[in-house]
C-alpha positions in Angstrom: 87.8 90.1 -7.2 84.6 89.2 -9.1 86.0 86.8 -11.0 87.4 85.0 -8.1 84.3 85.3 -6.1 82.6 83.9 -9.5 85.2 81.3 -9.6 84.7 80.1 -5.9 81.1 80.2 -6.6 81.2 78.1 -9.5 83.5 75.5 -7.5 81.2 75.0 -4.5 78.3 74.2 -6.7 80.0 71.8 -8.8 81.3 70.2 -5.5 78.0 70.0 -4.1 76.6 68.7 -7.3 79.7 65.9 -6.7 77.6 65.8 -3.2 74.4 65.2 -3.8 75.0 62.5 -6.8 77.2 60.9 -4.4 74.8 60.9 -1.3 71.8 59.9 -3.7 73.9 56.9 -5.1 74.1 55.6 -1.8 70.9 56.8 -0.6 69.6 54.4 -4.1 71.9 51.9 -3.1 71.2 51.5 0.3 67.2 51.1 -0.6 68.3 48.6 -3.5 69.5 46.8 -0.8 67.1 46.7 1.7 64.0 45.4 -1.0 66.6 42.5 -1.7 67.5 41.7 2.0 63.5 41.1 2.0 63.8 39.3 -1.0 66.4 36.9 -0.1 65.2 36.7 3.7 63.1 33.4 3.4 66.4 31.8 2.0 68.5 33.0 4.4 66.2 30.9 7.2 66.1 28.1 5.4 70.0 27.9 4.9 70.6 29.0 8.9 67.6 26.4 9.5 69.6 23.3 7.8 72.9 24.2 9.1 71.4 24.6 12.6 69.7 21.3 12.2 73.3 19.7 11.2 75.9 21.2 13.5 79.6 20.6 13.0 82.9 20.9 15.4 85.9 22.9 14.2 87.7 21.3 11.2 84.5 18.9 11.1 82.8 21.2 9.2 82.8 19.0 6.0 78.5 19.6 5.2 78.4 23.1 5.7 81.8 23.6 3.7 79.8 22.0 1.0 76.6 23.7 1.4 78.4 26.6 0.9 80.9 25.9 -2.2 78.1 24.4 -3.6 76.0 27.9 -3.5 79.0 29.9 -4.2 79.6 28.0 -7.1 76.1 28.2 -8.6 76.6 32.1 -8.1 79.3 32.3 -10.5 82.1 32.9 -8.0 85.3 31.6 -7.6 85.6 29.2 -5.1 88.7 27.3 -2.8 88.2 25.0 -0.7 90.4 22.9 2.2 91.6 26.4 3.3 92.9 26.2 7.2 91.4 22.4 6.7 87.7 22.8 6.3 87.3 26.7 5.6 85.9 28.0 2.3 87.2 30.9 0.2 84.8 32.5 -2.8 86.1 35.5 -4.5 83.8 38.1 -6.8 85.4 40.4 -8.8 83.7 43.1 -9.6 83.8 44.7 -13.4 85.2 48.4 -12.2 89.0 48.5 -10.4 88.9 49.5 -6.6 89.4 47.6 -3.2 89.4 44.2 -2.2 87.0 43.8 1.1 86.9 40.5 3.1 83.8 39.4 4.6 83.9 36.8 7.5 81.4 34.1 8.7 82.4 31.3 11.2 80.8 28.0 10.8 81.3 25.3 13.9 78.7 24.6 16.2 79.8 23.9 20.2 80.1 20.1 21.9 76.4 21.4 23.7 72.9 19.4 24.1 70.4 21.3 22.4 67.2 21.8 25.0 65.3 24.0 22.7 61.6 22.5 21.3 62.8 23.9 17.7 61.1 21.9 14.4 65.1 21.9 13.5 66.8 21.5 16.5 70.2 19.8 16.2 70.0 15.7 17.2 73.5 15.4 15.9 76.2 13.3 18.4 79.7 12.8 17.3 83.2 12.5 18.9 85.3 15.2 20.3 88.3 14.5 22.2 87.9 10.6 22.5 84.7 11.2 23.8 81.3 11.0 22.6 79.6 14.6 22.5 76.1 15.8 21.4 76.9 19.0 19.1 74.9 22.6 18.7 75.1 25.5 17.2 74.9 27.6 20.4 76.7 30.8 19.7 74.8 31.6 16.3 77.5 30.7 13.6 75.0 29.2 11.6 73.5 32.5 11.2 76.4 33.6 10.2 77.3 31.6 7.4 73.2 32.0 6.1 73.8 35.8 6.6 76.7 35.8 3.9 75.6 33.3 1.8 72.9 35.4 1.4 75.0 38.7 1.3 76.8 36.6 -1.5 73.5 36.0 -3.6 73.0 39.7 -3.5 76.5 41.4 -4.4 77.2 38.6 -6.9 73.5 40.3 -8.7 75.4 43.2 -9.1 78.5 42.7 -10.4 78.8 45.0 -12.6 78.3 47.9 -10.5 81.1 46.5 -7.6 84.0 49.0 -7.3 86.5 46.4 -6.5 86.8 42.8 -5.1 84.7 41.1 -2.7 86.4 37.5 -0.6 84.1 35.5 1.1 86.1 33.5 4.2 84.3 31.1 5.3 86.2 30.1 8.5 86.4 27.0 10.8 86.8 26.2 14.4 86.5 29.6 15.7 85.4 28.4 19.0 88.9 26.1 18.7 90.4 22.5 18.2 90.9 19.0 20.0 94.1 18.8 21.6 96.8 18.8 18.9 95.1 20.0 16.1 95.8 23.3 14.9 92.7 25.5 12.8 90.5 28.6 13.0 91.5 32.8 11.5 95.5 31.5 12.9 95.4 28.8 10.7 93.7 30.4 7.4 96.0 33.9 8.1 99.3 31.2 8.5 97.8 29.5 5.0 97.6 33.0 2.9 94.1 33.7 3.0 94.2 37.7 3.0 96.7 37.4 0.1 95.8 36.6 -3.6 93.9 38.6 -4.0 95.2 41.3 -1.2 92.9 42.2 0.9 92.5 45.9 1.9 90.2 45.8 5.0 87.4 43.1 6.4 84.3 43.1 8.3 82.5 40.3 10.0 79.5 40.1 12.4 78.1 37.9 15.7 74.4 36.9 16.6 73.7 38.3 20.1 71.0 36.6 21.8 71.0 39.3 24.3 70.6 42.2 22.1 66.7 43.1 20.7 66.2 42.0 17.1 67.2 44.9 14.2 69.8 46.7 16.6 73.3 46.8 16.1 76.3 47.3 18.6 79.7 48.4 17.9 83.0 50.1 19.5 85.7 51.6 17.9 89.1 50.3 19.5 89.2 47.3 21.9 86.1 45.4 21.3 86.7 42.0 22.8 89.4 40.8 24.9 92.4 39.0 24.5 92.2 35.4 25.3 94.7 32.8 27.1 94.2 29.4 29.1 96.3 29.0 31.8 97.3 25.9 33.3 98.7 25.4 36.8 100.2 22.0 38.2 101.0 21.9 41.9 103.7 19.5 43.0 103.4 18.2 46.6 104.2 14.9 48.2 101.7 12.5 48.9 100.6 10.9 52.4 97.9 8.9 54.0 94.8 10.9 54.7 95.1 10.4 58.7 98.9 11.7 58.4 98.8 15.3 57.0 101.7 15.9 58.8 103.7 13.8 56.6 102.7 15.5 53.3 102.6 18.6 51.4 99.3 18.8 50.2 99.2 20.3 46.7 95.3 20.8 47.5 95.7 23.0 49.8 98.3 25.1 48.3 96.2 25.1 45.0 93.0 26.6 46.8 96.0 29.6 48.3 96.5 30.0 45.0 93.5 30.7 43.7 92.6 32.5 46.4 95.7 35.1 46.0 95.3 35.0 41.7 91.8 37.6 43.0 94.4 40.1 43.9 95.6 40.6 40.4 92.6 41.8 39.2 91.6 43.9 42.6 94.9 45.4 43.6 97.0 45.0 40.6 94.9 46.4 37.6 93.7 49.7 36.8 90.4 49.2 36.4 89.1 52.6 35.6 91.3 52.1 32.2 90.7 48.5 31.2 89.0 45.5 32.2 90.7 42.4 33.4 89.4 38.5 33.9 91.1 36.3 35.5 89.4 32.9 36.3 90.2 29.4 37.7 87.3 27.1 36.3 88.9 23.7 36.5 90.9 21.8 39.3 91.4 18.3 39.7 93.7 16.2 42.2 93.3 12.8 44.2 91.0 9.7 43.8 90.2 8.4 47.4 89.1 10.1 50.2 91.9 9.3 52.6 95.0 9.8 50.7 96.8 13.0 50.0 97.6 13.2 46.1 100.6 14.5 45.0 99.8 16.4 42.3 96.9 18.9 41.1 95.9 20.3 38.2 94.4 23.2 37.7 92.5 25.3 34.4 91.7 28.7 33.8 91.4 31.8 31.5 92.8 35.3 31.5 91.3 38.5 29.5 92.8 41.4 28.6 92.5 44.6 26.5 96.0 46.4 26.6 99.6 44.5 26.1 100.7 46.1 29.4 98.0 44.7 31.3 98.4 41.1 29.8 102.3 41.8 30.7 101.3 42.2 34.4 99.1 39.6 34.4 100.8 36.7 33.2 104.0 38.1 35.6 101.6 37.9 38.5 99.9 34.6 37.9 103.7 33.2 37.4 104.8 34.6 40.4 102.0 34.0 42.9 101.7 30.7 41.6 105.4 29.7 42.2 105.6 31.6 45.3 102.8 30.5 46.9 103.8 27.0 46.4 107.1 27.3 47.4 106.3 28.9 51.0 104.2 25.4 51.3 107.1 23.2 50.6 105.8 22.5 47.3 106.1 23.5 43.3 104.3 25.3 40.8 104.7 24.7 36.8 102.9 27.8 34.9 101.9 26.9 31.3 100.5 30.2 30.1 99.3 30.8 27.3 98.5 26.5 27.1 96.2 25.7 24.7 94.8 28.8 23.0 95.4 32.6 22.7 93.4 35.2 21.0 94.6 38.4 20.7 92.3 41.9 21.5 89.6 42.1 18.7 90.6 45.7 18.1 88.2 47.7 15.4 90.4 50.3 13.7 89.3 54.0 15.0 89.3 55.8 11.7 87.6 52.6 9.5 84.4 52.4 12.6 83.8 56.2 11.4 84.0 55.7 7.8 81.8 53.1 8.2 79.5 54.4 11.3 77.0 55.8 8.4 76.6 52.1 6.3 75.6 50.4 9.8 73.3 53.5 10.7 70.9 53.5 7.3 70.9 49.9 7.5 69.4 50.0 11.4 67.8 53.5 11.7 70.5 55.6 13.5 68.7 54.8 16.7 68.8 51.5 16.9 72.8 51.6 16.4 74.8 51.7 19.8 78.0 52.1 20.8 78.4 49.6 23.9 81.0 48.9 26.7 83.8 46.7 25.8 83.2 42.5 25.7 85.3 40.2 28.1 84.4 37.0 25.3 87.1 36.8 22.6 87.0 36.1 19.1 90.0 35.0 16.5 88.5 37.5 13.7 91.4 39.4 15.9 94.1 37.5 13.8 92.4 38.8 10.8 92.5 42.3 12.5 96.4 42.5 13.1 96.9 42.0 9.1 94.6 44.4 8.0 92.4 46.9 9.1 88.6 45.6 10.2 85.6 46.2 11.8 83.5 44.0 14.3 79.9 44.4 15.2 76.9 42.6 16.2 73.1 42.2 15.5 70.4 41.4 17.9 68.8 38.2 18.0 66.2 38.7 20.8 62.4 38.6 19.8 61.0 42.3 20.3 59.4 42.7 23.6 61.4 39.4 25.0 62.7 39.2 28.7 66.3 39.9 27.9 67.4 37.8 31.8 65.1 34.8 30.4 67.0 34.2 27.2 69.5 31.8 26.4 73.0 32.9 27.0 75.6 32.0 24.2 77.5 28.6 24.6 74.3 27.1 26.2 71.7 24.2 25.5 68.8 27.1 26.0 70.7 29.4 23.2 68.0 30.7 20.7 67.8 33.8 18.3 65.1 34.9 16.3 64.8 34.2 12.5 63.8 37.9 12.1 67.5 39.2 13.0 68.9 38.3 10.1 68.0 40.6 7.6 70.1 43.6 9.6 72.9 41.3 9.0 72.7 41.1 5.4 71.5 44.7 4.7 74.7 45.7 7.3 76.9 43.6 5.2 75.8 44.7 1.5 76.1 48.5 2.9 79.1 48.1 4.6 81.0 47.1 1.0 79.4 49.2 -1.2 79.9 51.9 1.0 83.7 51.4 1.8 84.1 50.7 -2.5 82.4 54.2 -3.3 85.0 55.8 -0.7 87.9 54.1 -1.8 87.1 53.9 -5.2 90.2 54.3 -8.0 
């Protein structure tokens, strides 16, 4: 009985020793960590300066593509390039055997006219969809790409103490292509990126211009919605203005339409479970104001966070399209999804509370917040059907700052703070050595 008392003792003090050592590694490498963030932080706002100040569409991004090779390069990394047309690919190997973890920074910049009174505000015009387009980086990708460039300076330092593999993916056109192109996570996934090495579980981040600078927000599950564009054409017969009589105005059957697609979300959607969007932001029919066209076109979007719901959905927008029109006389053509889908950005439940801890020491544990799900989308969700990852983001709004006067995301008056981006890279460097050490062989 002694002896197996003595025994047990013996065991739990050699498993706290395990403990502590373990704990104190990551307590050393978590402040390692943070003294090179602030290190590498006035480099990290000169890249996201530069790339800000030279914004590029999706598959335009030829600059920043070489911006970034370039730095890779210079790091000692293994680079690809051309992957999913303009992406970039760097690979560090670390000198002990464990994981492989995929980082993920997007790097196009929005058809937007910057109206910010920046030093490096974005003059930059170009082309997009035979049209000609000023172009900014109004969601805060070019954070992004700084942000691992930098995270990329800092793990390649210590290479020999990675437990495992880290892949950069630099992706394109997350925020999506001119008509008939294809590009963005689809495109990369479709090209082999999480293969060769074989990657074991990712992590990316998003800029939030909404959130207060060195906080981070996360949910486990259903972070961001599923994503489709609808298009609706309504088929009516034209007349003469001062004849309604004679026609069947598609106009008027489009505006029942849209009136009845608010019941879907009202009377046909649980609500207390899941969220729903669905939203008409484009019609377009006739040329004169006395004749009756015979057509109209209409464009929207639909957001989802559970297969079943997207199931109704696109059922009901089908049906009260094509019903609708056909008690009018007229026809309905449904193209859904038309040009884009995203599936649900869904954070893996078990890897957000592995990883709950890295995010929490890099923040302070009260500045990290679990939040409500988002009804914006992201393609990181391709990434996440593959393999398992987790999505987060970091403030980007001054301390102290009227949260209702800043910029919203996707608009000329979009600005984040040069401050926010050392959470990113400590988030990032924690969030792989962290995962290594607990999946290390």
């Amino acid at each position: 009985m002694r002896t197996n008392q003595l025994t047990l003792l013996m065991f739990l003090c050699i498993a706290s020793l395990y403990a502590t050592n373990a704990n104190a590694q990551k307590t050393n490498h978590a402040a390692a960590i943070s003294v090179a963030a602030d290190k590498i932080e006035p480099k990290v706002i000169a890249w996201r300066h530069d790339i800000h100040e030279h914004p590029e569409l999706g598959n335009r991004e030829l600059r920043t593509a070489d911006l970034i090779a370039k730095h890779l390069q210079s790091l000692g990394i293994e680079v690809k390039t051309g992957v999913g047309i303009t992406g970039v690919v760097g690979i560090l190997k670390g000198e002990k055997p464990g994981p492989v973890v995929a980082l993920r920074a997007d790097m196009d910049a929005l058809p937007v006219e910057e109206k910010n009174n920046l030093p490096f505000a974005s003059k930059v015009k170009t082309m997009y969809n035979g049209k000609e387009t000023s172009v900014m980086h109004a969601c805060g990708h070019d954070a992004h790409v700084a942000i691992l460039m930098g995270v990329a300076e800092i793990l390649s330092g210590i290479k020999k103490d990675l437990k495992g593999t880290v892949k950069f993916i630099f992706q394109p056109a997350e925020e999506g292509v001119p008509a008939g192109e294809e590009g963005g996570a689809e495109l990369m996934v479709k090209e082999g990126v999480l293969e060769n090495p074989k990657v074991d579980v990712i992590f990316g981040l998003h800029m939030s211009a909404q959130t207060e600078v060195g906080k981070i927000n996360y949910r486990p599950g259903g972070f961001m919605a599923a994503v489709s564009s609808v298009k609706i054409t309504v088929n009516g017969k034209p007349s003469h203005g001062a004849q309604p009589w004679l026609a069947v105005d598609p106009i008027v059957v489009a505006a029942q339409i849209i009136n009845n697609l608010q019941t879907i979300v009202s009377r046909n959607v649980n609500i207390t479970e899941n969220a729903a969007v669905v939203t008409i932001a484009s019609i377009h029919g006739g040329n004169r104001d006395n004749i009756i066209s015979e057509n109209v076109e209409m464009l929207g979007t639909v957001r989802t966070f559970t297969a079943e719901d997207e199931k109704l959905i696109y059922a009901r927008i089908r049906q009260i399209a094509e019903k609708t029109a056909e008690s009018a006389g007229a026809t309905a053509d449904v193209i859904l999804p038309y040009e884009h889908y995203y599936p649900v950005t869904f954070n893996n439940e078990k890897l957000t509370a592995d990883m709950l801890p890295s995010l929490q020491k890099s923040a302070g544990k009260e500045n990290v917040r679990l939040v409500p799900a988002i009804t914006g989308a992201e393609d990181f969700s391709f990434f996440q059907q593959k393999v398992p990852g987790l999505y987060f983001f970091i403030g980007g709004l001054p301390k102290g700052a009227d949260v209702k006067a800043s910029g919203p995301h996707h608009t000329p008056s979009f600005i984040i703070d040069d401050s926010a981006f050392k959470t990113g890279v400590k988030a990032t460097c924690n969030l792989v050595l962290d995962y290594m050490e607990i999946h290390k062989k």
